[in-house]
Jmol script that loads the backbone (N, CA, C; Angstrom):
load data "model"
ATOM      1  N   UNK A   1       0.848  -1.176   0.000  1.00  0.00           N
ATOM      2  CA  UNK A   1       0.000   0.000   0.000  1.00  0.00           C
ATOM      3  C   UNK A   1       0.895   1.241   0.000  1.00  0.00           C
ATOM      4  N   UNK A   2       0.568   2.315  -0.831  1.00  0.00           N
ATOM      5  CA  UNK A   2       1.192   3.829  -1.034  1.00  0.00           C
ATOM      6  C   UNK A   2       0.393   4.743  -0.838  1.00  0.00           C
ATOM      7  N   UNK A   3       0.805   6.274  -0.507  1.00  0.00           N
ATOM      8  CA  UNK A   3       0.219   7.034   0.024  1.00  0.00           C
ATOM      9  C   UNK A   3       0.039   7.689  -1.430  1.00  0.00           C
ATOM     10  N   UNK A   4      -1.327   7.846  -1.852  1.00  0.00           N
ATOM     11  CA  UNK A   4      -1.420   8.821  -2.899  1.00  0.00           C
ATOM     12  C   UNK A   4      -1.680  10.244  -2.794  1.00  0.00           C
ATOM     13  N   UNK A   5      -1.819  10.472  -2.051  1.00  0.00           N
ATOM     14  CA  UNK A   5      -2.602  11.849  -1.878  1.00  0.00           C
ATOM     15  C   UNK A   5      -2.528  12.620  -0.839  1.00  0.00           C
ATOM     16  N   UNK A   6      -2.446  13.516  -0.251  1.00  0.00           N
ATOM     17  CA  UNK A   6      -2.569  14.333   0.936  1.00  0.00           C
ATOM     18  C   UNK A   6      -2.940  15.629   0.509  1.00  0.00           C
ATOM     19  N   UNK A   7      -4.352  15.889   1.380  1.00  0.00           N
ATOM     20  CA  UNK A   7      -5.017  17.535   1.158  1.00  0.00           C
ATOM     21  C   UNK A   7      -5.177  17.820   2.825  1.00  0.00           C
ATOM     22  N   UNK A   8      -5.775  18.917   2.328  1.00  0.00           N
ATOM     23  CA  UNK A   8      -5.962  19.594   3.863  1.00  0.00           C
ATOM     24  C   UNK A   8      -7.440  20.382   3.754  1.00  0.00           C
ATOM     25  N   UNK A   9      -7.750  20.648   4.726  1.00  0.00           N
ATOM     26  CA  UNK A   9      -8.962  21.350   4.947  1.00  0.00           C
ATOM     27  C   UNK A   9      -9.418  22.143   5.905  1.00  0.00           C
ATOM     28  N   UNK A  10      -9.094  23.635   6.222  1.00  0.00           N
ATOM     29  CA  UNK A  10      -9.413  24.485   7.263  1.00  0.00           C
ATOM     30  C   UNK A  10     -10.817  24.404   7.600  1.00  0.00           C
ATOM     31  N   UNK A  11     -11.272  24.455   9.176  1.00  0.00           N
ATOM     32  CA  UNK A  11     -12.374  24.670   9.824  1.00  0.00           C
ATOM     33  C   UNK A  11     -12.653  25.727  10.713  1.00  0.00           C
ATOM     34  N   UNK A  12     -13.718  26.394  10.559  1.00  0.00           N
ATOM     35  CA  UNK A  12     -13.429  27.184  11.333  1.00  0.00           C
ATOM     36  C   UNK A  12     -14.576  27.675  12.098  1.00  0.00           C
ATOM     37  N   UNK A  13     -14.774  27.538  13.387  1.00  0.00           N
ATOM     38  CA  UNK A  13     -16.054  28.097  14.152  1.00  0.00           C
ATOM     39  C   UNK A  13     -16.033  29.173  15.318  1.00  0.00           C
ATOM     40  N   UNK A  14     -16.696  30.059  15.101  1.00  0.00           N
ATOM     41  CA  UNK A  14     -17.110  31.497  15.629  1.00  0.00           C
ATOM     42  C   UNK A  14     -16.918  31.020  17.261  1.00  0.00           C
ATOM     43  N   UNK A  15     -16.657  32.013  17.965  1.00  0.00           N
ATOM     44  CA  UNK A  15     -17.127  31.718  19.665  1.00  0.00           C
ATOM     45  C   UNK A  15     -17.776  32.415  19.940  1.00  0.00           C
ATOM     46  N   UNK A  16     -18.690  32.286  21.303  1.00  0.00           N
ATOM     47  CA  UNK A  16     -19.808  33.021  21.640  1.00  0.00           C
ATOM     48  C   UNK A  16     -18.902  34.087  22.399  1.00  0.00           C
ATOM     49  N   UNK A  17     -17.853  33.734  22.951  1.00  0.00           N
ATOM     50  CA  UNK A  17     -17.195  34.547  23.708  1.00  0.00           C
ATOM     51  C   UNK A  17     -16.040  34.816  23.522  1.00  0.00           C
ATOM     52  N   UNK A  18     -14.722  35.564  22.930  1.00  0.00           N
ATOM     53  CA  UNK A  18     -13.930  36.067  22.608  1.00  0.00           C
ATOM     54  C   UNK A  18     -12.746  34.851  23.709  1.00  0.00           C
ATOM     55  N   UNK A  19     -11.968  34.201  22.932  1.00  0.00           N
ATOM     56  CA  UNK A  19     -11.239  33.913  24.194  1.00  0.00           C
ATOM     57  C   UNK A  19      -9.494  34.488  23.805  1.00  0.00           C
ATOM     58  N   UNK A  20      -9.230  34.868  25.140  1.00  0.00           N
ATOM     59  CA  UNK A  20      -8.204  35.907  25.188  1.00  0.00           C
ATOM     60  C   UNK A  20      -6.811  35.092  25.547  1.00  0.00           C
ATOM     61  N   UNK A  21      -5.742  35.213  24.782  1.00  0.00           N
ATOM     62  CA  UNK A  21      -4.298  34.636  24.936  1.00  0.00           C
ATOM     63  C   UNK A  21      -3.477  35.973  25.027  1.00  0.00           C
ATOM     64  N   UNK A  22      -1.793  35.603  25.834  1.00  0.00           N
ATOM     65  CA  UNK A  22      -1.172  36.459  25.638  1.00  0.00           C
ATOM     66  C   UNK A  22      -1.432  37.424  24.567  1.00  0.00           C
ATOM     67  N   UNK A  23      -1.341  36.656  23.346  1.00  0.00           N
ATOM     68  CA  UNK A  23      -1.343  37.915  22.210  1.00  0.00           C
ATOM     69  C   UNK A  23      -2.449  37.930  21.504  1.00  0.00           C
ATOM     70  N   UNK A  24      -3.033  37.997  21.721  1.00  0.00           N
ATOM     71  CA  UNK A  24      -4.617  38.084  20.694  1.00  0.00           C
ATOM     72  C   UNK A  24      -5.851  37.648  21.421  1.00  0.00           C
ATOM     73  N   UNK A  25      -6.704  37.876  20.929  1.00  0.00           N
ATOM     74  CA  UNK A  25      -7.920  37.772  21.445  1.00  0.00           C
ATOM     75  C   UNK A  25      -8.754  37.177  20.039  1.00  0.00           C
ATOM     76  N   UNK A  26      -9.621  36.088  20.691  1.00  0.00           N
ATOM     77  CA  UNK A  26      -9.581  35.238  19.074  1.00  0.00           C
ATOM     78  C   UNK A  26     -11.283  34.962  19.104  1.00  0.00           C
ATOM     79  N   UNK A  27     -12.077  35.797  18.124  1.00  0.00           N
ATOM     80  CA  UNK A  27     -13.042  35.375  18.122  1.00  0.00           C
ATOM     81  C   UNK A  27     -13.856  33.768  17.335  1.00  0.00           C
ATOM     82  N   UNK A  28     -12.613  33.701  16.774  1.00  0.00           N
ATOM     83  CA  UNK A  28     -13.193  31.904  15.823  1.00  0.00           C
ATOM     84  C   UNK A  28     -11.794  31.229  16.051  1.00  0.00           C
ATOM     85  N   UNK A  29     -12.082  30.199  16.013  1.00  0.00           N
ATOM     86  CA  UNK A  29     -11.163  28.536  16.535  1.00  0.00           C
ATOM     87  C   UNK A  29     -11.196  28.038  14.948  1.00  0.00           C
ATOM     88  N   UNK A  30      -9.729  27.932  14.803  1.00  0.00           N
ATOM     89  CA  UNK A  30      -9.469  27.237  13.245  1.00  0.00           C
ATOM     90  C   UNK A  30      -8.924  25.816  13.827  1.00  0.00           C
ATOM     91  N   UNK A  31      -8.969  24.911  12.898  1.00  0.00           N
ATOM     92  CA  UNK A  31      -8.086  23.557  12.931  1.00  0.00           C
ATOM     93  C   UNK A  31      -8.202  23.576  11.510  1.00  0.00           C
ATOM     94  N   UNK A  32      -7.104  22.953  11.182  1.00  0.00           N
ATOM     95  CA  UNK A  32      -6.710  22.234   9.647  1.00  0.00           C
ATOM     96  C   UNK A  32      -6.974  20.745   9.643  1.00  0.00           C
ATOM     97  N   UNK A  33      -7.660  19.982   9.240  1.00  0.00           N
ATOM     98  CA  UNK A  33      -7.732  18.458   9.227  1.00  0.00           C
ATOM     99  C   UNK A  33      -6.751  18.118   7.993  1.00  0.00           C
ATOM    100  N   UNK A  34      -6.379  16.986   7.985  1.00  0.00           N
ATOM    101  CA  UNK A  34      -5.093  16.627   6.796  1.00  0.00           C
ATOM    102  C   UNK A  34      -5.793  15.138   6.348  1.00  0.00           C
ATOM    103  N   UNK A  35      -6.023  15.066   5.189  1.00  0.00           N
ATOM    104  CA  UNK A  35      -6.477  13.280   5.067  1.00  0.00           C
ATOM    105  C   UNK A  35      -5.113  12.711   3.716  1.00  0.00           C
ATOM    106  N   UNK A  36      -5.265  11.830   4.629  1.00  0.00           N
ATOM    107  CA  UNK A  36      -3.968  11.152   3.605  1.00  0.00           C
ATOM    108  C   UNK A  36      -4.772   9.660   3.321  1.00  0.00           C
ATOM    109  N   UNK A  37      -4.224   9.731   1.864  1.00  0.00           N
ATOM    110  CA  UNK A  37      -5.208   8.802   0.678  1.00  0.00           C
ATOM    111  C   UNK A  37      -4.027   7.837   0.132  1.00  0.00           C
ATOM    112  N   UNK A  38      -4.553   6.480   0.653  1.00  0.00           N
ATOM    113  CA  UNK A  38      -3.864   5.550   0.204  1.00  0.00           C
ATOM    114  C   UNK A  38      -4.338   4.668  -1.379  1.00  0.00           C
ATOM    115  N   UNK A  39      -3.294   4.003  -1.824  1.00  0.00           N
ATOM    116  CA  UNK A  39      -3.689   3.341  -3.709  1.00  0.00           C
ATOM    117  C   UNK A  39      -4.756   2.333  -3.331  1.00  0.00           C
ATOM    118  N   UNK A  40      -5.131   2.061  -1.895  1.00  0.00           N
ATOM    119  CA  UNK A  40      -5.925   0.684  -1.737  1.00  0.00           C
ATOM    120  C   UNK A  40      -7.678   1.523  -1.671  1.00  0.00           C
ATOM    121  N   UNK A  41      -7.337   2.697  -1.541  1.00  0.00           N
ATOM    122  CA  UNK A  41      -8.762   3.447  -0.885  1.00  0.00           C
ATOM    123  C   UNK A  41      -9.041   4.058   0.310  1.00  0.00           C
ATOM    124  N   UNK A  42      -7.991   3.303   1.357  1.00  0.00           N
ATOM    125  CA  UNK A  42      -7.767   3.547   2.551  1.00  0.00           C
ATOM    126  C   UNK A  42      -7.476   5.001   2.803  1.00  0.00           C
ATOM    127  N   UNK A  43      -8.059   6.174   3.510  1.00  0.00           N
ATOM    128  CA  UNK A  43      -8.002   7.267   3.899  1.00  0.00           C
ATOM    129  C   UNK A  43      -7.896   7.609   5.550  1.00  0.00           C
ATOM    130  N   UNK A  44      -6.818   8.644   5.804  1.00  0.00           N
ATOM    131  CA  UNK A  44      -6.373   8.806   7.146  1.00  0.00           C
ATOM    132  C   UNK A  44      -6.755   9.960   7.364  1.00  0.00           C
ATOM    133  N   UNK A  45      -7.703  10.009   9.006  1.00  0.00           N
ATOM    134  CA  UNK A  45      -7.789  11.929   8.861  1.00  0.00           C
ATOM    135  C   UNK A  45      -7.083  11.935  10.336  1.00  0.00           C
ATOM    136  N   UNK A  46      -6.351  13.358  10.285  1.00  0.00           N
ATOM    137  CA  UNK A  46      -5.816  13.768  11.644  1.00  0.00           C
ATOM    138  C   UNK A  46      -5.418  15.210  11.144  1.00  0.00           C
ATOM    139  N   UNK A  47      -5.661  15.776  12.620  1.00  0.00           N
ATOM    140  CA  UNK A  47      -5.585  17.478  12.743  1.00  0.00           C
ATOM    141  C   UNK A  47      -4.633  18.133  13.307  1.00  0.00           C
ATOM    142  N   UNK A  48      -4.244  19.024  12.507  1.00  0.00           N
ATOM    143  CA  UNK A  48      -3.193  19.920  12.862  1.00  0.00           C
ATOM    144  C   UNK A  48      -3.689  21.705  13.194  1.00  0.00           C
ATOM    145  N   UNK A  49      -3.079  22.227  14.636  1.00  0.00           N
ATOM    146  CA  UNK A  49      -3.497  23.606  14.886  1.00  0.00           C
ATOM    147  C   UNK A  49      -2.492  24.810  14.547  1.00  0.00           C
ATOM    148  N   UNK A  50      -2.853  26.063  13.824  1.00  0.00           N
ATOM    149  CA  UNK A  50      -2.198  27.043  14.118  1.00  0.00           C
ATOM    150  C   UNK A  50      -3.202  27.856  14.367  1.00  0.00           C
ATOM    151  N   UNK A  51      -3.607  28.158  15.447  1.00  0.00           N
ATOM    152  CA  UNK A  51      -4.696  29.646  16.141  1.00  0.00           C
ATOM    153  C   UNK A  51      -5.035  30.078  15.048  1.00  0.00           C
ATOM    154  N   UNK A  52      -3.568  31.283  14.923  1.00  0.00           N
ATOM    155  CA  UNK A  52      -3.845  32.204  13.883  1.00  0.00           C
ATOM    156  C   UNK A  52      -3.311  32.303  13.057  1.00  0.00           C
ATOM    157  N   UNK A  53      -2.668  31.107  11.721  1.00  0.00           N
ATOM    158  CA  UNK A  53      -3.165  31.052  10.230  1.00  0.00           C
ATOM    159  C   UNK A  53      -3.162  29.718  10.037  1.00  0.00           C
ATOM    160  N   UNK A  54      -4.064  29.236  10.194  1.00  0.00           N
ATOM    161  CA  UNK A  54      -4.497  28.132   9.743  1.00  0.00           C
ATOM    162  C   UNK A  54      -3.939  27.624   8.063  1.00  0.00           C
ATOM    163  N   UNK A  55      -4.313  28.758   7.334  1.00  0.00           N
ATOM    164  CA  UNK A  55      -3.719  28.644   6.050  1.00  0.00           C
ATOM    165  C   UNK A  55      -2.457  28.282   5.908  1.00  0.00           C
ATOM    166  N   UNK A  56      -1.709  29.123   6.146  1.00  0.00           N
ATOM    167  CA  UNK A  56      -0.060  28.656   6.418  1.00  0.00           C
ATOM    168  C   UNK A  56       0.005  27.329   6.657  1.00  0.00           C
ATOM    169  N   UNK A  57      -0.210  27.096   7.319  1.00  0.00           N
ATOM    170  CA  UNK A  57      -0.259  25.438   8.052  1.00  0.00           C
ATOM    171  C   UNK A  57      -0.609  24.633   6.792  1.00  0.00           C
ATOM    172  N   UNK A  58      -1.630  24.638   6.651  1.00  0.00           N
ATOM    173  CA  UNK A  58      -2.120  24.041   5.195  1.00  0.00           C
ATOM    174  C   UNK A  58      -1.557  24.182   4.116  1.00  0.00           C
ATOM    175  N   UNK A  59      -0.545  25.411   3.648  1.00  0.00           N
ATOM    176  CA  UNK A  59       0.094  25.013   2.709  1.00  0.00           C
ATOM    177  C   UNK A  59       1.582  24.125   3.124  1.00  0.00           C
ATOM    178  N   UNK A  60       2.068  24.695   4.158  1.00  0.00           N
ATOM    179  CA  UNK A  60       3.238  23.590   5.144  1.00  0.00           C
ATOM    180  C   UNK A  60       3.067  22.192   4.552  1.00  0.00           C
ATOM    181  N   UNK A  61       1.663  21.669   5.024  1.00  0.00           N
ATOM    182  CA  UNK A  61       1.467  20.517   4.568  1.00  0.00           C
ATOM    183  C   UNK A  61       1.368  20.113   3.168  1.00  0.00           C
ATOM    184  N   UNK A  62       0.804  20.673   2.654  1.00  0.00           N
ATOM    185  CA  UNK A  62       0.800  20.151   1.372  1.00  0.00           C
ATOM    186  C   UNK A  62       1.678  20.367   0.291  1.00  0.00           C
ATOM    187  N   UNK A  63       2.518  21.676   0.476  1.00  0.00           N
ATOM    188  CA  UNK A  63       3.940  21.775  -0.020  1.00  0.00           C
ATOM    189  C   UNK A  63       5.145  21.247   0.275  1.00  0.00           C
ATOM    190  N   UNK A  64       5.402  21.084   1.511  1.00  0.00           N
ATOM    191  CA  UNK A  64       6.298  20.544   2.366  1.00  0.00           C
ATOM    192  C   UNK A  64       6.248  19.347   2.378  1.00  0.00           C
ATOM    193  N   UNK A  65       5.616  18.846   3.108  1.00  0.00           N
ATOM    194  CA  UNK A  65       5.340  17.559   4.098  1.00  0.00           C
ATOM    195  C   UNK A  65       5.173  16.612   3.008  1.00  0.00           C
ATOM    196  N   UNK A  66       3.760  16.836   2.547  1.00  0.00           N
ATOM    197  CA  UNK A  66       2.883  15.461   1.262  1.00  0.00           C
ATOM    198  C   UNK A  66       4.130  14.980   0.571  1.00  0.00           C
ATOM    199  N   UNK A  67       5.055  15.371   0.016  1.00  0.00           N
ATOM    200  CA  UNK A  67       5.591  15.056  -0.935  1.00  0.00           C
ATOM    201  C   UNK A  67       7.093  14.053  -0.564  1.00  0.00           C
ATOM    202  N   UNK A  68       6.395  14.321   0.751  1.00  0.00           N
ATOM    203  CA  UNK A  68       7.352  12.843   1.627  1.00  0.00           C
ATOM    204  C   UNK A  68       7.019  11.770   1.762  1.00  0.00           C
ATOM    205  N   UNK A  69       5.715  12.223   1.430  1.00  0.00           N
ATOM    206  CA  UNK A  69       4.815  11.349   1.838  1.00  0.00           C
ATOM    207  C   UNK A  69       3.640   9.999   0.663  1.00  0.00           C
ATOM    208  N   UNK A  70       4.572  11.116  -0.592  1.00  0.00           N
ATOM    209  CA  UNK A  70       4.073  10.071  -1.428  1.00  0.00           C
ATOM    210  C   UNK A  70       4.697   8.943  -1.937  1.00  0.00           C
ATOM    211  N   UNK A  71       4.200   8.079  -2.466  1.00  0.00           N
ATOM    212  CA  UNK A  71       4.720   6.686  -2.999  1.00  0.00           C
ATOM    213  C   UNK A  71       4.960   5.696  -1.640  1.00  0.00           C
ATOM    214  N   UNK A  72       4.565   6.324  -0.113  1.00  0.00           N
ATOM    215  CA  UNK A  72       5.191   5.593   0.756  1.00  0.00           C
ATOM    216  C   UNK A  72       4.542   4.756   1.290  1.00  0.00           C
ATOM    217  N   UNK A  73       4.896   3.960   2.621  1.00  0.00           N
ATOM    218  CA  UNK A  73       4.147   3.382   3.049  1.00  0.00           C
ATOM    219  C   UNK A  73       3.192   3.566   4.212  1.00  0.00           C
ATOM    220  N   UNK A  74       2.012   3.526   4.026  1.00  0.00           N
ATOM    221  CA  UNK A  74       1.411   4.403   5.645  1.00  0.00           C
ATOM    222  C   UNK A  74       1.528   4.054   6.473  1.00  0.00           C
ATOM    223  N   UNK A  75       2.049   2.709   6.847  1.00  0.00           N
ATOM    224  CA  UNK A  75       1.854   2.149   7.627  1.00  0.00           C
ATOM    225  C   UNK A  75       3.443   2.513   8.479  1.00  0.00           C
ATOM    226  N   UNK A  76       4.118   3.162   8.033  1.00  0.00           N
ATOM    227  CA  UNK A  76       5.881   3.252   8.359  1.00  0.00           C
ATOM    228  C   UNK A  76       5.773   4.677   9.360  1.00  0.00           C
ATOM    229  N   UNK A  77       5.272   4.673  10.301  1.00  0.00           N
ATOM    230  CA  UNK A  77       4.630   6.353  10.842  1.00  0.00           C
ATOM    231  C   UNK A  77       5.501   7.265  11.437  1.00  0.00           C
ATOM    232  N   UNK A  78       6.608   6.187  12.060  1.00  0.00           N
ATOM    233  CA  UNK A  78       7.339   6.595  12.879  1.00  0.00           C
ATOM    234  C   UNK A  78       8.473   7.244  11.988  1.00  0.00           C
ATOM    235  N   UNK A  79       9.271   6.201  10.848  1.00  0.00           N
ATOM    236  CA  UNK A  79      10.248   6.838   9.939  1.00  0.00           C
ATOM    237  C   UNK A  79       9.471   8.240   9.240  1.00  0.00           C
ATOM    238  N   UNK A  80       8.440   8.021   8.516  1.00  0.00           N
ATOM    239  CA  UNK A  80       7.812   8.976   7.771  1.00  0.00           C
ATOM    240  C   UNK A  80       7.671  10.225   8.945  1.00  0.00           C
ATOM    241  N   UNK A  81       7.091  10.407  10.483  1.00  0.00           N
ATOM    242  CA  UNK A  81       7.566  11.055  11.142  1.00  0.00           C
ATOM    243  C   UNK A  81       9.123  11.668  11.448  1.00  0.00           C
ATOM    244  N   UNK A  82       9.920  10.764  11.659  1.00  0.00           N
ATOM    245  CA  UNK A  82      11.086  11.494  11.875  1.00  0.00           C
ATOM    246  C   UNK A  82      11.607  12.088  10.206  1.00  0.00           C
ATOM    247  N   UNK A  83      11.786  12.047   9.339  1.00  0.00           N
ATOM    248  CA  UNK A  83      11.788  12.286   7.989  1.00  0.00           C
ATOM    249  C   UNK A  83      10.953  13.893   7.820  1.00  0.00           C
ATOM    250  N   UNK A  84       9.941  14.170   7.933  1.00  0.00           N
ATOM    251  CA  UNK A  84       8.907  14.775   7.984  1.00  0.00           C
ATOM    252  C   UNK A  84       9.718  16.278   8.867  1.00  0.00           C
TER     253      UNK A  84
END
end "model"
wireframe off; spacefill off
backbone 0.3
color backbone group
């Protein structure tokens, strides 16, 4: 099995209440979800945070990262981690 594919997908939901960090005050909560698509069909989802640019992050991944990540094996998490 090989990893064909890796996208990403920002989420993003409003708060009722402003929540306040050292540096910002953040009225919506982003996460990036990442699904990685294997040649068998097999699809992996797991999430990655940056507060405040989510985007960035998402291209990280999919410029950076995916392309380590293709032809490989998914099942290898730990090498493909340290590699990564």
């Amino acid at each position: 099995m090989k990893i064909t594919e890796v996208k990403t997908e920002v989420l993003c939901v409003p708060l009722k209440e402003p929540w306040r960090i050292a540096t910002a005050v953040m009225s919506r909560m982003y996460a990036t979800l990442v699904f990685v698509k294997a040649d068998s069909g097999l699809v992996g989802v797991g999430e990655c945070l940056a507060r405040l640019a989510p985007s960035a992050l998402a291209t990280i991944v999919e410029e950076i990262l995916a392309p380590i990540l293709w032809n490989r094996d998914p099942f290898e998490v730990e090498k493909l981690w340290d590699e990564m």
